[in-house]
N, C-alpha and C positions, 0 to 999 in steps of 0.2 A: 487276924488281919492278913489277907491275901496281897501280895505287893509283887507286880511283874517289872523288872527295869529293862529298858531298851535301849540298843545305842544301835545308829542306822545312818544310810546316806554319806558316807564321808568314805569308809574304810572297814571291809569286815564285820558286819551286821549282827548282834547277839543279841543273847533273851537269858534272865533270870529271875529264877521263881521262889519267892519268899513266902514262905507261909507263918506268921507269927515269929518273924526275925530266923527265920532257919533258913537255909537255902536247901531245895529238894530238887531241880534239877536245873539246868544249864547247859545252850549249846550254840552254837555258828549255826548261821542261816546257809553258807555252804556248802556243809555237809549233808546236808537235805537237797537244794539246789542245784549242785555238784557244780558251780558257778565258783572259782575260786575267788576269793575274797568278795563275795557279793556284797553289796552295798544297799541294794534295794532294803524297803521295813520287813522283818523277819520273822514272816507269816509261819511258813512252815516250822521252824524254830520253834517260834511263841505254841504252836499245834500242839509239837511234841510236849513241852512244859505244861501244857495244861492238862492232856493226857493220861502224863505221867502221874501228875498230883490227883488225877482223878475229880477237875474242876473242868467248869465252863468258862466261857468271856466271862458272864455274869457273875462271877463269884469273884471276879475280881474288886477289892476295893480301891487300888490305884495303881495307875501305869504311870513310872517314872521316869523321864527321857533324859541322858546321860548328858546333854549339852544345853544351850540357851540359842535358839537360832535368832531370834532377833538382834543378840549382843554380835553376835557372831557375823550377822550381815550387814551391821554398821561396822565393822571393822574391813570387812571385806569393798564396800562401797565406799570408806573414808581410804581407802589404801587407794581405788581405784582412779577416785579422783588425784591423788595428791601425783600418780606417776602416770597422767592423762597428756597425750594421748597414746604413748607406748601401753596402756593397759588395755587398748579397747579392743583389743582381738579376744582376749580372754573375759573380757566386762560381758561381751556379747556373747561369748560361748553359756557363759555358767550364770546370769542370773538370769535367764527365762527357765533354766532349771529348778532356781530360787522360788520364783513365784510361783512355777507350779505346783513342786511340792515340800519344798524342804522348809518352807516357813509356815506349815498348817498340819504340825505334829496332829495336836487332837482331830481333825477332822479323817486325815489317813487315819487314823488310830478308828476314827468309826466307819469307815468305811472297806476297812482291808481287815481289821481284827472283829470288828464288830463290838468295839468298847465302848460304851455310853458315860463311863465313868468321869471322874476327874483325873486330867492328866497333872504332873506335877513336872517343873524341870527343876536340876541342878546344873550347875556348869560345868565345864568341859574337867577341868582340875580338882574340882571337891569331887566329881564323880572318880576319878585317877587314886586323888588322895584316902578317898573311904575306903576303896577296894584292896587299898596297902593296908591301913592299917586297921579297920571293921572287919577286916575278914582274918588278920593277924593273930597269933599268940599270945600280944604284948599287948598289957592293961596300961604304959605309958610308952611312945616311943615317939621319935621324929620324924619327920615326914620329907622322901623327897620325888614331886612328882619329873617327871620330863621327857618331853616329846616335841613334835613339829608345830601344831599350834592348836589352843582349843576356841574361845572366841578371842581376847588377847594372848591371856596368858600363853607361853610356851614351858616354863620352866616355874616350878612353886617349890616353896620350903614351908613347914611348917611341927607342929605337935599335937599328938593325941593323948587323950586321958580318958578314960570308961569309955562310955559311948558319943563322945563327939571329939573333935579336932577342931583347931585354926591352922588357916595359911597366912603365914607372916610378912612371907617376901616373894617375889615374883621377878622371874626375866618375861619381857613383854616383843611381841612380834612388832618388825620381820625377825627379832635378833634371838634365834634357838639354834641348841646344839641341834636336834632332831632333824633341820631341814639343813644344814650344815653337813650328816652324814648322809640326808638323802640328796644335795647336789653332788655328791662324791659319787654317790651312787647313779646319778646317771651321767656324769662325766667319762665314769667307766665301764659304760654300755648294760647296765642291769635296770632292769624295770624299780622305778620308787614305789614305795608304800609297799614291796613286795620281795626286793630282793637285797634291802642292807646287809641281812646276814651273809650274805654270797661276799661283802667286803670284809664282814669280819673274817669271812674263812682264808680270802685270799691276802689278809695282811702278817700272815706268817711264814710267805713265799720272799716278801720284799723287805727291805730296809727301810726304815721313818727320815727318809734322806729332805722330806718337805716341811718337816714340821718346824722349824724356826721362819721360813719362809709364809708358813702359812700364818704362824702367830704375828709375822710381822705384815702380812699386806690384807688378812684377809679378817682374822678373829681378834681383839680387843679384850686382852681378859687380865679380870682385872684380883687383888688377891682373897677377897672373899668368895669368889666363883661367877661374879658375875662378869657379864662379855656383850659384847655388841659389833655387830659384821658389816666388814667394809660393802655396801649393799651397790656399788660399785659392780661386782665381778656375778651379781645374781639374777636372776627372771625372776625367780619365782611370786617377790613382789605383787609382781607386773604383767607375767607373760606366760608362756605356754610351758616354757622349757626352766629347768632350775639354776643354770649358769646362762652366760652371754659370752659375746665373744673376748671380752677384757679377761674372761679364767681363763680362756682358750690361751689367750696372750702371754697374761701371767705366767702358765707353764710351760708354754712350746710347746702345744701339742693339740689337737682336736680332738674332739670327744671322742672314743673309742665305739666303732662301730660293733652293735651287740653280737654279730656272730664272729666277726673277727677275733684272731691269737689273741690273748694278754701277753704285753712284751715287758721286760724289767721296768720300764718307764709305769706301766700301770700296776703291778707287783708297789712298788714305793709309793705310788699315792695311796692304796690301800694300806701299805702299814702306818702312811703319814697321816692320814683321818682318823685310822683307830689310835694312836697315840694323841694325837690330841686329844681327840673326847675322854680317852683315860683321866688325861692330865687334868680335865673341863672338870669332869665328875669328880674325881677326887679334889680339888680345890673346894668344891661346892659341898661336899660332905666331910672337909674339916672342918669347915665355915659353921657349920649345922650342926656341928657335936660344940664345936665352941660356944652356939648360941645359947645350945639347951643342956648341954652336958649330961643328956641322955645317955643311956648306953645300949640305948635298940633303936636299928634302923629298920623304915617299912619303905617301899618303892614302887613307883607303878608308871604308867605310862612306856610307849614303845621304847627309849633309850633303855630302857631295865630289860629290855630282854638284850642287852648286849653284856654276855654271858664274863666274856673275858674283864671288861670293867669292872665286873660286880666280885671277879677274884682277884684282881685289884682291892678292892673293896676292904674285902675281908682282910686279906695279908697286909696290907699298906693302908689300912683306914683305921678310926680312934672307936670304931662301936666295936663292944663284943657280940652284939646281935645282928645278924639280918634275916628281913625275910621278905622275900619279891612276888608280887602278885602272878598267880602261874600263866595268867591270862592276862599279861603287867599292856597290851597294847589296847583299842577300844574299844574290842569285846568288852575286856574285863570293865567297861566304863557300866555295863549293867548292870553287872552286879553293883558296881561303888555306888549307882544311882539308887535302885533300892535300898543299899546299906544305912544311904547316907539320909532316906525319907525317913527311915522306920527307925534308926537308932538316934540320929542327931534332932531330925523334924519332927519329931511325934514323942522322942525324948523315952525311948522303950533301952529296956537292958538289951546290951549284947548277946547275944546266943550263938549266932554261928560263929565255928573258928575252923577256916579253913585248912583240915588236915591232909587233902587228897583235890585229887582232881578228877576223881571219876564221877562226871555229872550228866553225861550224855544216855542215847538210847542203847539197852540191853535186850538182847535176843535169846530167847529159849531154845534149848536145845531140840526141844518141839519144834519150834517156827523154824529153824535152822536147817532139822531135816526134812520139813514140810517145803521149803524151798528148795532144797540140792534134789528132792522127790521129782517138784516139778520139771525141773529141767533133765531129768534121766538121766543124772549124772554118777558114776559109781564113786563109792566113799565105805570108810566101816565108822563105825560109832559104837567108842570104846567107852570105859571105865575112866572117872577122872581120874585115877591113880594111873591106869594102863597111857592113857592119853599123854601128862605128861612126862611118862620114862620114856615112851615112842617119840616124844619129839625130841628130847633132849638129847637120845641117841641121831634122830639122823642131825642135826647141828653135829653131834660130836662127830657125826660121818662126813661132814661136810656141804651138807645141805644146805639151803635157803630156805626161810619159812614167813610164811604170811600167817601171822600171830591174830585171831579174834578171838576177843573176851570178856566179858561182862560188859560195861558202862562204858561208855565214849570219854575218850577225855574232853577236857575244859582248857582251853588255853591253846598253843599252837601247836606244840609238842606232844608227840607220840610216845604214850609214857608205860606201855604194855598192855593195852588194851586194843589198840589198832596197830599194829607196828608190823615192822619186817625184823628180821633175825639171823643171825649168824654166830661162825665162831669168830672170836676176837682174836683169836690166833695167828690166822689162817691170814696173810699180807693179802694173797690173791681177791679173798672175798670183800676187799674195801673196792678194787679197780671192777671186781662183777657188779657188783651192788651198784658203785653209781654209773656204770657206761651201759650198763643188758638190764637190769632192773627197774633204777629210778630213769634212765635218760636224762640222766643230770653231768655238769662240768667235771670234770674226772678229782681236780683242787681240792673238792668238796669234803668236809672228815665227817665222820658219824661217830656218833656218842654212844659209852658204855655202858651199858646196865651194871650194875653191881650188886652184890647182898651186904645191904647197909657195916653191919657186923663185919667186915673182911676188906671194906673200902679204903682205912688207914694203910693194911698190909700191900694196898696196890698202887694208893694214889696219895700226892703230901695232899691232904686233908686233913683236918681236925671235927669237922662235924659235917650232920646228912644234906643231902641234895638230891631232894626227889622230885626236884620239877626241870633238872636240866638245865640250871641257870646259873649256875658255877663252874668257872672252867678251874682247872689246875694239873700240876704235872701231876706225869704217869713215874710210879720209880723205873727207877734206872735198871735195875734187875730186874723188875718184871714184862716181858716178851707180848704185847698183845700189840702189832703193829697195824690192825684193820681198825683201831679205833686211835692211834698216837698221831696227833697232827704233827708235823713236817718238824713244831720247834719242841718235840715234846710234852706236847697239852692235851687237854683233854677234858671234854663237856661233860662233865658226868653225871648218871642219875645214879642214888642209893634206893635200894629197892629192898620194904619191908615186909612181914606175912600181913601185918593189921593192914597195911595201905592196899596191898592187890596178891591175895594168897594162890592163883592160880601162874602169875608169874613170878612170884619168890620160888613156890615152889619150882617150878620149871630151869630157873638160875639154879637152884640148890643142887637140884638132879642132875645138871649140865658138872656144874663143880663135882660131884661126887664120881661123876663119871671119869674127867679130862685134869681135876685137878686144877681147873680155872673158875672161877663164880664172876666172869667178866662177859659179855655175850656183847654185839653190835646190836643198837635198838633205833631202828630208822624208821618216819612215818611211812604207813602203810597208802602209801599213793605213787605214783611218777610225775614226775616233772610237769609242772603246771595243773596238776588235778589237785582237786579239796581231800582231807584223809576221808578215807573210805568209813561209808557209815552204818550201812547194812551188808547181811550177806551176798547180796548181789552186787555192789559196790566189790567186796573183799572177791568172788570169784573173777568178775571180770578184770579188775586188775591181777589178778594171778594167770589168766590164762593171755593177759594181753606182754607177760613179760618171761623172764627165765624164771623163777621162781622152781623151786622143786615140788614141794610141800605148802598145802593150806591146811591149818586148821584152825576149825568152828565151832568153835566150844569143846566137845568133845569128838568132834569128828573129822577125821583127818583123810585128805583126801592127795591122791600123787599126781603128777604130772603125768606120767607115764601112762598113768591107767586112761587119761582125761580125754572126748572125744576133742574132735577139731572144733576151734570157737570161729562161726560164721556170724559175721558183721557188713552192715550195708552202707554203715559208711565208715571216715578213715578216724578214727579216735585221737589219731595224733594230730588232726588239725582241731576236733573240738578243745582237746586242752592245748591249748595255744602256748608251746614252750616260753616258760616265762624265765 
């Protein structure tokens, strides 16, 4: 049984492809696109997955679509009416969008993919909660999903056992922690749906000097976890924007203009939003272990990639387990919608257990130089053993490297397969990397690669993190300040031979060299681009930035050697700093 899951139209478009309950490949529409977060149905995506598996449309037996749009646009037209007529500026924006295409899934499906099949939906939160725990470790464990909103629901609890789960309980819209950090988020001048983590990173500058202020005017929570917002101080209800002028009131202050300073006043709201939500999630996953007195946790949905929660989680939570969907935002709803047809709907054994996240396209060292050929560009193409002792040396010279290598990752995060590199040592290379590299806010901290085996001797951790979704301290004696945020934390990934042997080895040879097995691992894009997906993707962001060093599989290619890169138009207006 062939089973493709899609999720589209809302936020970041994805495609996964199950062939007899396995999953064989997965990716953003994207990265093909080079449309950051594109939304449109993900054609190109869906290409590559069918490609890969060496299938047609026709071989498909069913496309599974990750939400319910009917449920979803009675929610949206019963909102509209009940906050009429402050809602009709936005009623008129977004439903002639509605009726064109977001409510006639199977007919795009036969017209853009060319599927004759049966389409099948799940909703917004069984698609979130399958992709936790169907693609999990764990044959029983609790479920929590949460994010902004799927058709009601925003927030679900529930429990898995073999191949199916229930959701038990639900927080129901407008009232979500998810849309909670994304008014925060545009309070304080960052684009929603795109740039929360820009407040995660900046709430380790400020003090949580708002947080009783906010539990007392704004959030309602109550001691199982569940909450409900004073919807007094919001739009999003209703309108365009995600606060009104009552937040503006509330704190003294106007929403911060997006190019403008962050001043201490906006430093404090950002540590006072990421403290609540700590506080939100951890109430809501006592609540969850008390119900079920599981002792594994699975998580999905956007709030799960908020990394520092989730090391909360661990240290201050009652599960001994956790494990976070690496793609925990609506990508990852693809995959749960297929999980959730073929193991729970169709009643089939589990089979995939998600150990890695390399699900994307891989290029030959063949196609590789069949490309750097065409462009006459000079490179040498070494030996993989030569390849990575030459890169690990110029890192340990000092270098920057634009890292490509096998499979694309899955999920948001560059996890050594598309990435940029450095030393972790080296203070200098955290302020080159985000102001001459990424063109990103200088605040910003990047995450350490590590050799899983040597992660305790550097970081208080107790167990792996290979998807970058556990924060925790760095020790106190150990010296890597291009990856130590401001309060001494740090995003970490553990990185093993079985998960990606071309960057173990590369960390191992960097260590052997410098004495460090710690490297900087930022995605391979700049600010406001999609991470790069082909080789032409990976050159042109390398000649468009300082970068020193590319290498492509086995071929490595300098800056210095590199001719001048002639463009006809301005690249920094197509990716629109976000």
């Amino acid at each position: 049984m062939n089973i493709l899951g899609i999720s589209a139209f809302y936020h970041d478009s994805a495609v996964a492809l199950l062939r007899d309950g396995e999953l064989v490949a997965a990716a953003h529409e994207e990265r093909f696109t080079r449309k950051r977060h594109d939304s449109d149905l993900p054609v190109q995506a869906t290409r590559y997955c069918l490609e890969s598996a060496g299938l047609e449309i026709g071989d498909i037996d069913y496309v599974v679509f990750y939400d319910k749009p009917f449920i979803k646009i009675e929610r949206i037209l019963t909102t509209y009416l009940a906050t009429f007529p402050r809602s009709l500026p936005s009623f008129t924006k977004s439903i002639p969008i509605w009726m064109k295409e977001k409510l006639w899934v199977p007919r795009l499906m036969r017209q853009l993919l060319g599927f004759e099949g049966e389409v099948l939906f799940a909703e917004h939160h069984q698609s979130h909660a399958a992709s936790a725990f169907l693609a999990s470790p764990f044959e029983e464990a609790a479920i929590l999903t949460c994010d902004g909103v799927g058709e009601w629901a925003t927030t679900t609890q529930g429990v898995g056992h073999g191949n199916t789960f229930e959701l038990t309980k639900e927080v129901r819209f407008p009232h979500s922690l998810g849309l909670l950090y994304s008014a925060f988020t545009y309070y304080l001048g960052f684009k929603v749906n795109s740039a929360e983590y820009k407040v995660m990173g900046a709430a380790p500058y400020g003090k949580p000097k708002y947080v009783d202020q906010i539990f007392k005017d704004l959030v309602d929570l109550r001691e199982d976890g569940s909450f409900k917002l004073n919807m007094k101080y919001f739009g999003y209800d209703y309108g365009l924007t995600m606060t009104n002028k009552h937040f503006d009131k509330l704190f003294g202050e106007p929403r911060r203009d997006m190019e403008s300073e962050m001043q201490d006043f906006h430093w404090d709201m950002a540590a006072s939003v990421q403290k609540v939500t700590e506080e939100i999630v951890l109430r809501m996953v006592n609540d969850l272990h008390a119900n079920t007195g599981m002792k594994n946790l699975c998580m999905a949905g956007g709030v799960a990639l908020n990394c520092v929660a989730n090391g909360r989680i661990i240290r201050e939570g009652p599960f001994e387990n956790l494990w976070v969907q690496p793609a925990a935002g609506d990508a990852g709803g693809a995959l749960g919608a297929a999980l959730f047809a073929y193991n729970a709907v169709f009643d089939r054994p589990r089979r995939h257990r998600m150990d890695h996240a390399y699900w994307g396209p891989e290029f030959s060292d063949e196609e590789i130089r069949k490309y750097l050929d065409s462009r006459n560009v000079p490179y040498r193409s070494l030996s993989r053993a030569e390849m990575i002792d030459e890169s690990a040396q110029h890192m340990a010279d000092q270098a920057v490297i634009g890292w490509f290598q096998g499979r694309m990752e899955w999920g948001p995060r560059s996890l050594g397969s598309r990435s940029i590199l450095a030393d972790a040592r080296n203070q200098e290379n955290w302020k080159r990397v985000n102001l001459k590299i990424k063109f990103r806010e200088s605040f910003r901290p990047f995450a350490p690669a590590c050799l899983e085996e040597k992660a305790s001797e550097w970081f208080d951790i107790d167990r792996e993190s290979p998807y970058m979704l556990l924060v925790c301290q760095v020790k106190k004696d150990k010296k890597i300040p291009a990856v130590t945020h401001i309060d001494g934390s740090a995003r970490l990934q553990t990185v093993t031979h079985a998960s990606h042997p071309e960057f173990y080895d590369l960390i191992r040879t960097f260590d052997e060299k410098t004495g460090c097995p710690v490297i900087i691992n930022t995605s391979f894009n700049v600010r406001g681009e999609p991470i790069v997906c082909t080789p032409n993707d990976a050159y042109l962001c390398f000649m468009r930035t300082q970068m020193d060093v590319l290498v492509l599989g086995n071929q490595i290619l300098l800056k210095e050697e590199q001719p001048e890169l002639h463009e006809d138009f301005d690249w920094r207006e197509r990716y629109a700093l976000d």
